[in-house]
C-alpha positions in Angstrom: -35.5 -41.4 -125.3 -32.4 -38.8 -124.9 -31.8 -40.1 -121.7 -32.0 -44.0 -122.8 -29.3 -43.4 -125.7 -27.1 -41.5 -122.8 -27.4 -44.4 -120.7 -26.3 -46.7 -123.4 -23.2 -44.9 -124.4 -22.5 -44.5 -121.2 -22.6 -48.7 -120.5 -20.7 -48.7 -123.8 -17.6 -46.6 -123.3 -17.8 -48.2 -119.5 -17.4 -51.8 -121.1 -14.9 -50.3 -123.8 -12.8 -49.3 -120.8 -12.8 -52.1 -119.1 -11.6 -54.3 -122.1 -9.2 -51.6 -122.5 -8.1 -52.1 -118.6 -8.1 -55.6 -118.7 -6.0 -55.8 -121.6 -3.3 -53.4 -120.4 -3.2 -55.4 -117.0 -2.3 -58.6 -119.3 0.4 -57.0 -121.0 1.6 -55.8 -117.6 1.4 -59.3 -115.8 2.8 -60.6 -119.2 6.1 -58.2 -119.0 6.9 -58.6 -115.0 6.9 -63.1 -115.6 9.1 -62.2 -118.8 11.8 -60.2 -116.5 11.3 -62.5 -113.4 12.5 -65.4 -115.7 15.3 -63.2 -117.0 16.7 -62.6 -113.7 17.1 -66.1 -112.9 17.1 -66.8 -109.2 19.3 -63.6 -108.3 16.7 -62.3 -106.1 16.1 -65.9 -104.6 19.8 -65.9 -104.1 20.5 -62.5 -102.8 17.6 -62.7 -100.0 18.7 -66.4 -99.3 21.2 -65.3 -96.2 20.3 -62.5 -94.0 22.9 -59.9 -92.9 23.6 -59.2 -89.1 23.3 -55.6 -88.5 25.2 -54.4 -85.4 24.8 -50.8 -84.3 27.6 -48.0 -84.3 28.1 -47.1 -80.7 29.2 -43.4 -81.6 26.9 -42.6 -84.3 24.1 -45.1 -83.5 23.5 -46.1 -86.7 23.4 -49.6 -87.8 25.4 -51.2 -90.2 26.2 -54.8 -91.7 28.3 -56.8 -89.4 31.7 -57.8 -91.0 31.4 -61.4 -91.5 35.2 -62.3 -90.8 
């Protein structure tokens, strides 16, 4: 019978954490739409046009092209 009531609280603090991960995952997906629709399109905007890279031909490094 021990091992029955162990089982059982087990299953219980199993389910207890679940609600209590499901929850907290709400409240996270809940806060990342509230700051995407603060920021507007600002990301859309600042991805929107790519920037040319051209490569340093002493260092080697790559950096943006000037776009004059």
């Amino acid at each position: 019978m021990p091992q029955f009531l162990l089982l059982v609280a087990g299953g219980l603090a199993a389910w207890a954490g679940y609600k209590l991960f499901k929850s907290e995952q709400s409240r996270i997906v809940e806060n990342l739409k509230k700051a995407r629709e603060s920021t507007g399109d600002a990301r859309k905007s600042a991805s929107a046009e790519p920037v040319t890279l051209e490569q340093d031909p002493k260092s080697g490094v790559y950096k943006p092209k000037d776009r004059n």
